[in-house]
Backbone bond lengths (Angstrom), bond angles and torsions (degrees), N, CA, C in turn:
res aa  C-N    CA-C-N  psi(-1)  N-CA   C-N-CA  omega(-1)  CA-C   N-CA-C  phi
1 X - - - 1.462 - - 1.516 110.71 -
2 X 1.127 126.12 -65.78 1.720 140.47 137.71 1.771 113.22 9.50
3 X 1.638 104.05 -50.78 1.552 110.21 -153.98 1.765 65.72 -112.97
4 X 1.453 159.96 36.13 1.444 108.11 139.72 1.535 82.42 -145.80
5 X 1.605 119.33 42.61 1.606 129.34 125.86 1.513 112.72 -60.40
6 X 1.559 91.57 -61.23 1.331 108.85 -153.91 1.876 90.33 -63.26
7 X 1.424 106.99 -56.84 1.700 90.57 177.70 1.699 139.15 -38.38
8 X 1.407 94.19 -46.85 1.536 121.86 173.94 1.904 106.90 -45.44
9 X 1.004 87.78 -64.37 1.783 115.46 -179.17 1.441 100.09 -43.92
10 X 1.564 125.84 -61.17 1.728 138.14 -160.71 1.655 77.22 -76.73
11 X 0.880 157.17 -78.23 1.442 153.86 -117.85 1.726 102.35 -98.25
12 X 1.376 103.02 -9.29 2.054 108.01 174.12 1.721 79.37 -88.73
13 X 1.314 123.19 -74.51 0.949 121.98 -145.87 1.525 113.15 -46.86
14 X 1.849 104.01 -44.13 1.393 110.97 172.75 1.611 130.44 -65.17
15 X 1.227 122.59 -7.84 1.266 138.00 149.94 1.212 118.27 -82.81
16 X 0.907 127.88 -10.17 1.970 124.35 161.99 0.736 104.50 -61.87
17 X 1.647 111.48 -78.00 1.452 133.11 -178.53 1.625 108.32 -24.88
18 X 1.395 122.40 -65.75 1.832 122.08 -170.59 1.578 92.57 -71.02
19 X 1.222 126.75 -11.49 1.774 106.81 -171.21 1.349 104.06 -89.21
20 X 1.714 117.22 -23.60 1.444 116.27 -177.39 1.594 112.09 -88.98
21 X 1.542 108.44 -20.28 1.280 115.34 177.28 2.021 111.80 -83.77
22 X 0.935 118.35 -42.30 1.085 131.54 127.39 1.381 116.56 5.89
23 X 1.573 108.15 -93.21 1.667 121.92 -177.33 1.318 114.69 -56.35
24 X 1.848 101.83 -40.43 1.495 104.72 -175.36 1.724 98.91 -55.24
25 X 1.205 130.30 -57.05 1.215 119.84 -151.64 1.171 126.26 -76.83
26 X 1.854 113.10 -25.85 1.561 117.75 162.17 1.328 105.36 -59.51
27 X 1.604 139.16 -44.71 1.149 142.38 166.06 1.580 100.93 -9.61
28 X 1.546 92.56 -85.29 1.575 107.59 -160.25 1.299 119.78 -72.77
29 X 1.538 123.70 6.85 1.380 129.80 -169.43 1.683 73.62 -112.92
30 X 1.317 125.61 -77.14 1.652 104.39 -176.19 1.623 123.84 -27.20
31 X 1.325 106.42 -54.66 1.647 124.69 -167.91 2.518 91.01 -56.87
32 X 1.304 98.93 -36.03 1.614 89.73 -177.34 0.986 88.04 -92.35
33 X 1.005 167.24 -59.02 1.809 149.80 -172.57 1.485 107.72 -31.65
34 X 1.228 113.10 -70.90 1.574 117.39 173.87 1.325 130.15 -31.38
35 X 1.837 102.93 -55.14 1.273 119.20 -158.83 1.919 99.20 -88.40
36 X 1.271 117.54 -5.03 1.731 131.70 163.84 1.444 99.63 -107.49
37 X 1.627 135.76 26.87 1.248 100.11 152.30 1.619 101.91 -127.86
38 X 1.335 99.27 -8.85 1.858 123.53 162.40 1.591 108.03 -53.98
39 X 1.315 105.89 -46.90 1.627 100.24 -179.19 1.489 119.62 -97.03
40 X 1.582 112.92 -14.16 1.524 99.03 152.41 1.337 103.50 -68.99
41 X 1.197 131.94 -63.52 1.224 127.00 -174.11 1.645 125.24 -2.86
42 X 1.901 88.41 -60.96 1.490 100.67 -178.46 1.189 114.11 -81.20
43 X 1.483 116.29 -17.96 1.635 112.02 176.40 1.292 102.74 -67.02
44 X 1.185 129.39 -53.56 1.605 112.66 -175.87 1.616 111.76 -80.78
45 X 1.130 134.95 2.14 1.255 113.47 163.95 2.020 111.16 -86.54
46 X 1.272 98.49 -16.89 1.902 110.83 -179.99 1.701 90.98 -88.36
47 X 1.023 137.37 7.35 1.351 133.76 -170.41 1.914 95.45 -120.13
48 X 1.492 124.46 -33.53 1.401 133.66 162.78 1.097 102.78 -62.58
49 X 1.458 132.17 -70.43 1.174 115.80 -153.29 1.660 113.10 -82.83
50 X 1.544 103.76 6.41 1.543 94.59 170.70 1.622 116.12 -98.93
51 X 1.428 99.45 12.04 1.684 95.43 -166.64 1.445 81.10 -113.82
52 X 2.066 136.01 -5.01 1.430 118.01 173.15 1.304 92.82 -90.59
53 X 1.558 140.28 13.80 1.166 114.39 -160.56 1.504 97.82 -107.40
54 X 1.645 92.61 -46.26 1.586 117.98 166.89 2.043 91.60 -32.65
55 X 1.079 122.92 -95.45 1.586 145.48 -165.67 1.666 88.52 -20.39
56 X 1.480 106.27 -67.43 1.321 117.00 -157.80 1.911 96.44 -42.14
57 X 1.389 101.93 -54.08 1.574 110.55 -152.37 2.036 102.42 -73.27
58 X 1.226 74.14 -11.18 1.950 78.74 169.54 1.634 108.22 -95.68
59 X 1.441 110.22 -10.55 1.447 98.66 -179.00 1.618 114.29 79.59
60 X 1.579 116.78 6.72 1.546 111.41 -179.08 1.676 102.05 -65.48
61 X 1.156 103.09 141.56 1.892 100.67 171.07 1.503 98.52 -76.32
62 X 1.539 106.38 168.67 1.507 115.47 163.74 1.539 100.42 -91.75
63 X 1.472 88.68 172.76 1.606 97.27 -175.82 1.549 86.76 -68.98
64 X 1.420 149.87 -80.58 0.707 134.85 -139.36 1.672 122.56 -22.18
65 X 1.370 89.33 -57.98 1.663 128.48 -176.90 1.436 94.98 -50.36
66 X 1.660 124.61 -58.20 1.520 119.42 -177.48 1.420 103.00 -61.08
67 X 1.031 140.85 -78.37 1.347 125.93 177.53 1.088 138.06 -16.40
68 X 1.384 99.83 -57.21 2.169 105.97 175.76 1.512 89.18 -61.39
69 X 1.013 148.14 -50.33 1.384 142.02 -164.81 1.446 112.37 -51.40
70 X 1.393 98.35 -61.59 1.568 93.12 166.93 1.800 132.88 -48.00
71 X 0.991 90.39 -28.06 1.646 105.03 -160.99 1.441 103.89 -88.75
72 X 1.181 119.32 -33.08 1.632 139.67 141.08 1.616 122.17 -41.32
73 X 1.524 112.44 -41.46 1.590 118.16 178.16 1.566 100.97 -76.47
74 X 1.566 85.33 -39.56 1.929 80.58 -167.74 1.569 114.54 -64.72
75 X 1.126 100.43 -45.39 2.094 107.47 -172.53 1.867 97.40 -43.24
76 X 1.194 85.83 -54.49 1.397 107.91 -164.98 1.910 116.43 -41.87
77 X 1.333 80.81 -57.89 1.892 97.33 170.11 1.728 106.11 -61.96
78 X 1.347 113.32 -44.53 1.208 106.70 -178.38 1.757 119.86 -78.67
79 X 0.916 110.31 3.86 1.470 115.23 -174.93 1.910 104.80 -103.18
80 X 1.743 95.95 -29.55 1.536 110.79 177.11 1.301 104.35 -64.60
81 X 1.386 114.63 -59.40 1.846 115.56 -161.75 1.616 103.25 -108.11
82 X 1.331 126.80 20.89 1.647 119.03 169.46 1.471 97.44 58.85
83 X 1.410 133.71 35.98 1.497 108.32 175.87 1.729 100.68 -126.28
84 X 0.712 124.74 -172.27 1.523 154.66 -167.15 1.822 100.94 -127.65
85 X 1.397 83.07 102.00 1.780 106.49 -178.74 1.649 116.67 -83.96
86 X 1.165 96.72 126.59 2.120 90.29 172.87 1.519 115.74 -156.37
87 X 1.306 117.56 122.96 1.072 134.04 -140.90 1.703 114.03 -92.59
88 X 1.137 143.82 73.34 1.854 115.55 -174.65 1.730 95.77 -89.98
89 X 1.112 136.33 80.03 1.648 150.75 149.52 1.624 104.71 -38.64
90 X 1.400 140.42 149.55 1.382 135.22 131.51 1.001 119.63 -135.35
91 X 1.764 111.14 99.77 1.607 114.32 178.19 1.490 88.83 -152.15
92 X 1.846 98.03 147.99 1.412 127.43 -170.34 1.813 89.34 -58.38
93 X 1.565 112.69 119.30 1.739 108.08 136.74 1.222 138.47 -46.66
94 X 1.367 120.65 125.65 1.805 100.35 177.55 1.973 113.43 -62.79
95 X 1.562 99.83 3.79 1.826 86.12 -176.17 1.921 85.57 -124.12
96 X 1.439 134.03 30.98 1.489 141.10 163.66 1.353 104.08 -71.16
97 X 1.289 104.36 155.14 1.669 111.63 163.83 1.005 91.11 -103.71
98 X 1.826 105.16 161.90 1.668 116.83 158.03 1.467 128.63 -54.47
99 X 1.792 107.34 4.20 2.108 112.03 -174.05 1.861 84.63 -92.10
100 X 1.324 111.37 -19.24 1.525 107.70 -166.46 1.750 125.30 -47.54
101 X 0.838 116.47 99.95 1.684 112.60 -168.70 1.740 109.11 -65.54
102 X 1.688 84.19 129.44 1.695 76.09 -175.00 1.948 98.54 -124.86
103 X 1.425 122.04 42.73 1.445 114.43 154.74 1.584 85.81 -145.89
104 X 1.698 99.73 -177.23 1.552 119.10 -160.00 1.397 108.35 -76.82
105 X 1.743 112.97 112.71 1.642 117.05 158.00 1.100 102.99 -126.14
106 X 1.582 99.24 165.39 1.301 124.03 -151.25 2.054 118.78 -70.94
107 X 1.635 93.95 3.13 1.507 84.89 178.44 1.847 96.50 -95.27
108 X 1.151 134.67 -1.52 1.086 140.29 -133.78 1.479 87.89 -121.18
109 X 1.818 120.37 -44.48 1.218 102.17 -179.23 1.799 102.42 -80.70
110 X 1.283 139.04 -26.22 1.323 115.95 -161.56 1.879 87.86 -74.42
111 X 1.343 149.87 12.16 1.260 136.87 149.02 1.600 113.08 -70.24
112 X 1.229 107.37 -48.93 1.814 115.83 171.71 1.819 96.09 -50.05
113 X 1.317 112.99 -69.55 1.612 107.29 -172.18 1.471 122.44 -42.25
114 X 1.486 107.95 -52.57 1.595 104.60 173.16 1.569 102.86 -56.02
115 X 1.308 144.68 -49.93 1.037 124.54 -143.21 1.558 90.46 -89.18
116 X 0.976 155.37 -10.44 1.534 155.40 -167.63 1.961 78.54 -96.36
117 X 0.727 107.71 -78.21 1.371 102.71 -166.83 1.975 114.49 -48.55
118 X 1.384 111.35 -47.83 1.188 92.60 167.00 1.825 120.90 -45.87
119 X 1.289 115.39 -43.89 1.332 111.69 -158.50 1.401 121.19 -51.17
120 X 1.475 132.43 158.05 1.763 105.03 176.41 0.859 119.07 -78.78
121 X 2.042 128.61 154.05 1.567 116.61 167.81 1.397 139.74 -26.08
122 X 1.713 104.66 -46.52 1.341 109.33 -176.34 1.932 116.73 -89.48
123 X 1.421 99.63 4.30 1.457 101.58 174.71 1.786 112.17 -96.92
124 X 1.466 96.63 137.35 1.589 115.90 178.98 1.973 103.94 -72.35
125 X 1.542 83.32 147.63 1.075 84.53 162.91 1.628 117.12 -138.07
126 X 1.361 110.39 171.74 1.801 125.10 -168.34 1.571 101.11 -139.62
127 X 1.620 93.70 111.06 1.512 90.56 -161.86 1.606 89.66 -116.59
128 X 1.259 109.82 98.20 1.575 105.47 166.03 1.575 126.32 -77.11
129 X 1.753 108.99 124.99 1.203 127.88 -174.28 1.463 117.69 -87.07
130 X 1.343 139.50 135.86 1.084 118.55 145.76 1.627 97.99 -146.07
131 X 1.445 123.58 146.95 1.342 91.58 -161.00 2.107 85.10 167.54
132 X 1.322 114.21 128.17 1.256 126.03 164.50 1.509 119.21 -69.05
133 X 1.205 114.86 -11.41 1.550 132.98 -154.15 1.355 124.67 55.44
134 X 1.246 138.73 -137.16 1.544 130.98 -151.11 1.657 103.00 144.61
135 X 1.818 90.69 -146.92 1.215 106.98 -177.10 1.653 124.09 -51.44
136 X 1.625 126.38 117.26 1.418 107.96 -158.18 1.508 109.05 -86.63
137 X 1.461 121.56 -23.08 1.280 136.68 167.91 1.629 102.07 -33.40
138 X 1.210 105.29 -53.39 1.508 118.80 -159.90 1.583 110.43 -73.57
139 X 1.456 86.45 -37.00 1.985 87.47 174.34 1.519 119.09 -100.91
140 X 1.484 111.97 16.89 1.694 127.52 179.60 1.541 73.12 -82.09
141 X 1.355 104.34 -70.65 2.222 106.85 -145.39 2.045 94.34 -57.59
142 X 1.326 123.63 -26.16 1.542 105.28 -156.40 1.491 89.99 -100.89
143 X 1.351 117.59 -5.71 1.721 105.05 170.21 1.801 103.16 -87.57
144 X 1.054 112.90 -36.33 1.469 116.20 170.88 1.566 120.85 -49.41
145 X 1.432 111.15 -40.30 1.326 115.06 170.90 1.291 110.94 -57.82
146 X 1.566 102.00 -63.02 1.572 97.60 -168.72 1.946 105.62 -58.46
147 X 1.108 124.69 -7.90 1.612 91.56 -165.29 1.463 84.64 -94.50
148 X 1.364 141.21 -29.23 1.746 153.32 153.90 1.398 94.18 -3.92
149 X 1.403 121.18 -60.55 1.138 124.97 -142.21 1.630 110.20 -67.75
150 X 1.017 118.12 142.38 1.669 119.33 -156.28 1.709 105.23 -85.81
151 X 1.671 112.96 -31.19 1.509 126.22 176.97 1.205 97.68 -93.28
152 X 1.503 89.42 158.48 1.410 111.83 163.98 1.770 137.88 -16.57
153 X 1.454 155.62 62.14 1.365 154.00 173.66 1.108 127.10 -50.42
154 X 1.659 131.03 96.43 1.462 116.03 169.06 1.672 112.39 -120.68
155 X 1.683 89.61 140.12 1.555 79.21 -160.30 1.682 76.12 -111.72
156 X 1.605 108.61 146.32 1.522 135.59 179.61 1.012 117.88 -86.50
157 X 1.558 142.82 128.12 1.472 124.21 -170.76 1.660 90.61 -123.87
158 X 0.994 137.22 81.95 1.426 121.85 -173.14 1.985 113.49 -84.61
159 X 1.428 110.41 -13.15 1.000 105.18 166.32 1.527 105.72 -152.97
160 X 1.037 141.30 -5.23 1.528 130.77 176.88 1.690 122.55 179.58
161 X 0.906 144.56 113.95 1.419 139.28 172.24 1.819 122.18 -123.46
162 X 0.922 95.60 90.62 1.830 110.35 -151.99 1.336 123.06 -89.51
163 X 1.450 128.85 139.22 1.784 99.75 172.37 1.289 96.34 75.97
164 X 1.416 101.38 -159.51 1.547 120.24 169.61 1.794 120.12 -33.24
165 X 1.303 88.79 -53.81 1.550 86.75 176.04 1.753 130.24 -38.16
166 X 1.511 93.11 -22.04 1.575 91.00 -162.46 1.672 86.93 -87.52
167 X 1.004 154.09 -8.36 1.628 145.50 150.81 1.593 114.21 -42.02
168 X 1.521 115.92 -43.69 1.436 104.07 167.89 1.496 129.18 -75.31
169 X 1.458 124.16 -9.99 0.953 146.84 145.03 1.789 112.49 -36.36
170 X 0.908 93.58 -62.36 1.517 112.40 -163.19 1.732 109.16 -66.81
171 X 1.776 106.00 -39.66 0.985 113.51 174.58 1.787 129.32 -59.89
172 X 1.571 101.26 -3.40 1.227 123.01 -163.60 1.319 117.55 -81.78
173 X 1.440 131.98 148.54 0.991 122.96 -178.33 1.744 113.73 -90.57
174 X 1.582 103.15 -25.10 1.529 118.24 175.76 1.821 86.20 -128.50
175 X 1.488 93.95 147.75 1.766 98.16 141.74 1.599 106.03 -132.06
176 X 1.312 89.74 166.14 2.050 99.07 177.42 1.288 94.16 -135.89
177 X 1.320 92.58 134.56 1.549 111.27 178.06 1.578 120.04 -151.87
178 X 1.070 137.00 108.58 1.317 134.97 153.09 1.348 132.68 -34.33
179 X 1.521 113.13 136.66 1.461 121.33 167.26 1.212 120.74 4.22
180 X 1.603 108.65 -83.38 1.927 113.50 164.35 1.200 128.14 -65.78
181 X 1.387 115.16 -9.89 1.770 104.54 178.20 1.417 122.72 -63.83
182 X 1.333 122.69 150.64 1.629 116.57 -177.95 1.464 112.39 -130.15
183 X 1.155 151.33 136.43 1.203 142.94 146.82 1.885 105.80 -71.92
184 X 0.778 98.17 -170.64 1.525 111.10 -174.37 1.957 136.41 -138.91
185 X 0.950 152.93 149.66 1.380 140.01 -179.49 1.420 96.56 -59.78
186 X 1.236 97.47 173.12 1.823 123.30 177.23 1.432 107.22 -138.35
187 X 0.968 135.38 19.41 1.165 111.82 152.76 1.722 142.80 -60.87
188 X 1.316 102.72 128.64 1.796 110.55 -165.35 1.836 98.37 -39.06
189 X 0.968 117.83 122.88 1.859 130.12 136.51 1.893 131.25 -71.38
190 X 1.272 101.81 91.00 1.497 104.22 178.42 1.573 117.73 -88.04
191 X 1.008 111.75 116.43 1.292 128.87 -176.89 1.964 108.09 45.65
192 X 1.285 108.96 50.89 1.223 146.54 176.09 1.739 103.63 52.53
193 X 1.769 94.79 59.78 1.461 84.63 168.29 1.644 87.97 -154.34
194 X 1.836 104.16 158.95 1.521 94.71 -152.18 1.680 105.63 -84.06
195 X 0.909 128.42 159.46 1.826 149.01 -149.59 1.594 94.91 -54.43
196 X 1.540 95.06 -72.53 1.239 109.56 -166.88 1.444 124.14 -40.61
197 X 1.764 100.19 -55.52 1.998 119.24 164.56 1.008 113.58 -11.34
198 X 2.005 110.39 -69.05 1.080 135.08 172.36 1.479 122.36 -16.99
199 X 1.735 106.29 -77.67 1.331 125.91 -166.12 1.883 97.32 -66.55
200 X 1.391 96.45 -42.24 1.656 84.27 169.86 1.599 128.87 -24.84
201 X 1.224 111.21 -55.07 1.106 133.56 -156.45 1.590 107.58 -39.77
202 X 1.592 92.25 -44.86 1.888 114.03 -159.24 1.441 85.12 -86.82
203 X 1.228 154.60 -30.62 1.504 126.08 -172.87 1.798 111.85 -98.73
204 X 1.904 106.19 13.04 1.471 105.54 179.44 1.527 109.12 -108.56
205 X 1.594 95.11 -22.44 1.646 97.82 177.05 0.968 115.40 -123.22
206 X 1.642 113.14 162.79 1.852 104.82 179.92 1.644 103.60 -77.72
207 X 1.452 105.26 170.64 1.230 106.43 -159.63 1.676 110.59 -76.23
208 X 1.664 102.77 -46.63 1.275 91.54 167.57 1.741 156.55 -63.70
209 X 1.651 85.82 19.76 1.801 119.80 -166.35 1.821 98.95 -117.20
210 X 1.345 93.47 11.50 1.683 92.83 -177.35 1.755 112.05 -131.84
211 X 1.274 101.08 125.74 1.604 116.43 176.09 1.689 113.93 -28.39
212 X 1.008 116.46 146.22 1.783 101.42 167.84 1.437 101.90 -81.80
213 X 0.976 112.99 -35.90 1.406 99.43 -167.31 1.544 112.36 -58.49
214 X 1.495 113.35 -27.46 1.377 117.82 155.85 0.824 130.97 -47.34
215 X 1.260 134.06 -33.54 1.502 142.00 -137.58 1.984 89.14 -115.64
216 X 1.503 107.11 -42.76 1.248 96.02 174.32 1.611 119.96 -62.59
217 X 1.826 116.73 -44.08 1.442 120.11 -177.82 1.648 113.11 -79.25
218 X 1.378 107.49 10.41 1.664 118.58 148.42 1.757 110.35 -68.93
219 X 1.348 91.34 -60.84 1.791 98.20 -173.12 1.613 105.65 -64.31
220 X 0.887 130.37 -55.04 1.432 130.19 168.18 1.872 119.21 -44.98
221 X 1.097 95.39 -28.70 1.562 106.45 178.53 1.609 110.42 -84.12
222 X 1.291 120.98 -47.03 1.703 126.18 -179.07 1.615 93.26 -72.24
223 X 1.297 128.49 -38.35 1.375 115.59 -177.09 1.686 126.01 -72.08
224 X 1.637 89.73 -26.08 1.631 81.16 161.07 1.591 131.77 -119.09
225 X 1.490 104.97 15.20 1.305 120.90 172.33 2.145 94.16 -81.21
226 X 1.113 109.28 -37.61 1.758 114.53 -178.62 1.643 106.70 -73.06
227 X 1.516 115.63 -34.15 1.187 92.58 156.22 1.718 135.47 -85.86
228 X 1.202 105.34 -28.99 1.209 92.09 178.12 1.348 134.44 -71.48
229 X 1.238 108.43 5.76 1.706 129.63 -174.64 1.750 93.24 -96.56
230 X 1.597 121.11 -34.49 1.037 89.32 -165.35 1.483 97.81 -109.42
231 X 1.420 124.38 7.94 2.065 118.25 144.89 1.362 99.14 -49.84
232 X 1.271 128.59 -62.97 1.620 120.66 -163.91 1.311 101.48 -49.43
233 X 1.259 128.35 -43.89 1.660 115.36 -148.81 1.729 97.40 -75.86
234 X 1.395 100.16 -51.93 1.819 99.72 164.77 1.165 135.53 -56.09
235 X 1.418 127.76 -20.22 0.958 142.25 159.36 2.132 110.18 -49.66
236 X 1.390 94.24 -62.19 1.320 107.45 -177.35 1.491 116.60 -102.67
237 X 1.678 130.82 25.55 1.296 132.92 153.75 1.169 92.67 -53.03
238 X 1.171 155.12 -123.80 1.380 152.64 -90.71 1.565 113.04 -104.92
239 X 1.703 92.29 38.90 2.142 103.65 178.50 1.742 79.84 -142.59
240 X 1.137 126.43 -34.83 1.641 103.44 -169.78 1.459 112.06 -129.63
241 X 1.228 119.64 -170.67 1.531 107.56 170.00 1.759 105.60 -96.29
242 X 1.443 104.81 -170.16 1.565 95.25 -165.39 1.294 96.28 -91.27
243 X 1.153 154.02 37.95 1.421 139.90 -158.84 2.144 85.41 -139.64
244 X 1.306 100.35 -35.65 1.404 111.54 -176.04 2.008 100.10 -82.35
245 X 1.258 109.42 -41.25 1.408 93.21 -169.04 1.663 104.91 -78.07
246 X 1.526 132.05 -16.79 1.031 134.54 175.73 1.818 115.21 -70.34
247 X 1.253 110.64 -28.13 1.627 105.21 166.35 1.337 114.22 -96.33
248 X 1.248 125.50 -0.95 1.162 141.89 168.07 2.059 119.73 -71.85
249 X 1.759 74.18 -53.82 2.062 78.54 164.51 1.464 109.34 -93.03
250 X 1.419 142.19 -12.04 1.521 139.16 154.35 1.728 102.82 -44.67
251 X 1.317 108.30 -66.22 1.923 112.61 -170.18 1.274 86.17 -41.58
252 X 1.531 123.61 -65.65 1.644 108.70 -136.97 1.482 109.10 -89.97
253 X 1.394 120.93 4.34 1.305 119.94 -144.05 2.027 92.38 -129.33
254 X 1.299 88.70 -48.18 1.812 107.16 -158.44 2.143 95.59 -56.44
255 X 1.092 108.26 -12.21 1.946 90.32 172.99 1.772 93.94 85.45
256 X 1.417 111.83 21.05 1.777 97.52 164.73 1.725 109.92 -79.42
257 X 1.366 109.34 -7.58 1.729 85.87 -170.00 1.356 82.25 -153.99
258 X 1.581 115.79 152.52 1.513 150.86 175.15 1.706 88.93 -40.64
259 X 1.469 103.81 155.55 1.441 122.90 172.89 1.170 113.24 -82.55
260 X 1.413 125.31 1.63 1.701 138.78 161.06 0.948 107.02 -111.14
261 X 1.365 141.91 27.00 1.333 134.65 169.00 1.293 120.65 -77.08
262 X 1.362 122.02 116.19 1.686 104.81 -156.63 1.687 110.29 -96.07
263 X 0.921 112.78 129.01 2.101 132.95 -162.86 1.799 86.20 -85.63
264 X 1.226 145.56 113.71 0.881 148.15 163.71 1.415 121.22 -92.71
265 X 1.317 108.53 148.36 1.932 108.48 166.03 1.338 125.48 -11.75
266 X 1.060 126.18 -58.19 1.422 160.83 -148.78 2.179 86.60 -82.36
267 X 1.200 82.97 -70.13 1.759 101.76 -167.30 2.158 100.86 -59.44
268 X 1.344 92.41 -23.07 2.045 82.48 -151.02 2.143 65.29 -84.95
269 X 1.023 124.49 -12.78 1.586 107.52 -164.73 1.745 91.90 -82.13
270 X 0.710 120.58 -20.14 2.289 122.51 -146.98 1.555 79.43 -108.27
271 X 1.672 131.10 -19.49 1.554 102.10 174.83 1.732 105.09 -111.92
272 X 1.101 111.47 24.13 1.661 109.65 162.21 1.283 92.07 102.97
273 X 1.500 156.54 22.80 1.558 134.55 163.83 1.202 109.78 -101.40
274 X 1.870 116.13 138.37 1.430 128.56 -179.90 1.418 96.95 -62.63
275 X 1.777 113.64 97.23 1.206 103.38 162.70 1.776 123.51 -118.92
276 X 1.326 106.65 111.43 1.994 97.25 176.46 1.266 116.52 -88.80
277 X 1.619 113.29 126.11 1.387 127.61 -175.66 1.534 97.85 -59.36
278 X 1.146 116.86 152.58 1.567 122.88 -173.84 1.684 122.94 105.63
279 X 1.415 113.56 113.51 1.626 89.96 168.36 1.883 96.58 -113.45
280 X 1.474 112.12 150.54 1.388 98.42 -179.19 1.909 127.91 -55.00
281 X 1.301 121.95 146.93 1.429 119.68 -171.37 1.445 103.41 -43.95
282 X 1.957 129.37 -42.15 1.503 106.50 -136.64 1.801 82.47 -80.48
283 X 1.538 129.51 -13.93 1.368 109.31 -153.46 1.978 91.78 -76.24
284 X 1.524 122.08 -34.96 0.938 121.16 133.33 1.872 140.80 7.06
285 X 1.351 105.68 -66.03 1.348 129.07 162.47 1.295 89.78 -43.58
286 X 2.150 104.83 -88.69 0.719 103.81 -110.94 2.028 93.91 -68.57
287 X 1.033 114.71 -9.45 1.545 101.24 -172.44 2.044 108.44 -81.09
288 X 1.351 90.65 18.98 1.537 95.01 173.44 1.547 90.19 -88.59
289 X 1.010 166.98 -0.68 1.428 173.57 -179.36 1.268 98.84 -76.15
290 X 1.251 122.60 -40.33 1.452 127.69 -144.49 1.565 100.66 -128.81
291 X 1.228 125.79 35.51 1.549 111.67 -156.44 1.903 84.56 -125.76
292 X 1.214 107.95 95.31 1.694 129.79 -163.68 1.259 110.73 -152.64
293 X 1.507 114.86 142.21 1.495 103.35 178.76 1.686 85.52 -113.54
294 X 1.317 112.93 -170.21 1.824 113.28 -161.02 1.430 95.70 -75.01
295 X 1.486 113.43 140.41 1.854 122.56 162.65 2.038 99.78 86.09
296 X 1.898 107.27 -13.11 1.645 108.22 155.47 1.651 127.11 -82.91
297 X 1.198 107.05 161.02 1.656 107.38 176.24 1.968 97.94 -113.12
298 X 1.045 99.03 -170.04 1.451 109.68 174.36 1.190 109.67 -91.52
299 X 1.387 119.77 163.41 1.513 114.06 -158.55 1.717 98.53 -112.58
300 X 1.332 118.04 21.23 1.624 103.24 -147.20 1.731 88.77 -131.82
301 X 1.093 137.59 123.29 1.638 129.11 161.16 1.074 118.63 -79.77
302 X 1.232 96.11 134.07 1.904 96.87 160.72 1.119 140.74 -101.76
303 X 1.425 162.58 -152.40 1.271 137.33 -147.81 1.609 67.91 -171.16
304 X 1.994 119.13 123.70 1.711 133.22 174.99 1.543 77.85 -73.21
């Protein structure tokens, strides 16, 4: 009984011993966990403030700084010409992700709609474009607004309004555009090939030498090559007569020229659109904000 005290006793004691040795060592394996995630910690915060220092010593503005700038160009323009400014821009942010949409969808125009619609009847507006185009649904309803609008519409092309884009153009009562600016054709793209191609197809081959599935993205193609000829003509009833807006939606519509074919100043004047060479300097400015190629900032600071 004696000898399995004495055992009992050595075997408490010897389990202390590993429970304190034990603790000691999670102790000190916690205590280095901490003290290695304390100094990454600080490595990447000494790794931040060397990439604001880096920025600073290049003079990149912060976004903050780009923003007030803008918002500064804009008052400014609008205080110059009495109008009501609104912007559809598409260029990568230096703080955008790659999910960032940079041509026209449809959540983007009901922001264009409220703001056309907030504005008052008798206030003008200056709707600066720049923009590859996109979704056309989206730029049917925001060219519709603008021609809605009871005042004055000038839409600005200072460097490009493409695709779809060139419908808000159209919706305009003035456009301004510079030397290099271009609008672009509209003809419908079905499953990224141009409308017309399409319909080709059926008057080069006999019919029974042609896919259905062809024959269907024929019908889909004449149906929206017929509408989009006749948005243009409505678009531009009440700038030409109808004999003028019908060769007007043939040029842009009828499949004579590539969907990059660029419609210049010169050209949007020789097919009947009120166009004045010039866009004002600050809209100018303001796309100095934005003058970055992807993973650049702007080169210019601003002063909050």
């Amino acid at each position: 009984m004696a000898e399995l005290e004495t055992l009992l006793s050595a075997a408490i004691v010897a389990s202390v011993g590993i429970n304190a040795l034990t603790s000691l060592y999670v102790m000190r394996k916690l205590q280095s966990t901490s003290q290695r995630a304390e100094a990454a910690e600080e490595a990447e915060d000494e790794e931040e403030d060397e990439e604001e220092d880096d920025e600073k010593e290049a003079g990149g503005p912060t976004k903050e700084q780009i923003l007030a700038r803008r918002s500064q160009l804009i008052r400014e323009l609008e205080e110059e010409r009495g109008t009501r400014i609104i912007t559809l821009i598409h260029r990568k942010e230096p703080w955008s992700t790659d999910d960032d949409e940079r041509e026209i969808v449809l959540e983007e125009s009901e922001t264009i709609l409220q703001a056309v619609r907030e504005t008052p009847r008798d206030k003008p507006i200056d709707f600066i474009v720049h923009t590859e185009g996109g979704l056309t649904f989206a730029a049917d309803m925001m060219a519709m607004a603008l021609k809605h609008h009871p005042a004055k519409v000038t839409v600005m092309v200072p460097f490009y309004a493409m695709s779809s884009g060139t419908y808000l153009a159209l919706a305009a009562d003035e456009i301004m555009m510079e030397k290099y600016s271009i609008l672009a054709p509209v003809e419908p793209q079905i499953d990224e090939m141009p409308a017309n191609w399409i319909m080709a197809i059926l008057k080069r081959k006999p019919v029974e030498l042609i896919a259905d599935r062809t024959i269907l993205l024929s019908g889909k193609a004449r149906m929206e090559t017929e509408n989009a000829a006749e948005f243009v003509k409505w678009l531009l009833a009440d700038k030409m007569t109808e004999d003028q807006t019908a060769q007007v939606a043939n040029f842009l519509v009828g499949g004579f020229m590539a969907s990059t074919t660029p419609i210049t100043l010169d050209v949007a004047r020789a097919i009947g659109l009120n166009v004045t060479e010039g866009v004002p300097e600050k809209v100018h400015q303001l796309f100095e904000t934005i003058e970055f190629g992807v993973g650049k900032k702007p080169g210019k600071v601003y002063d909050q």
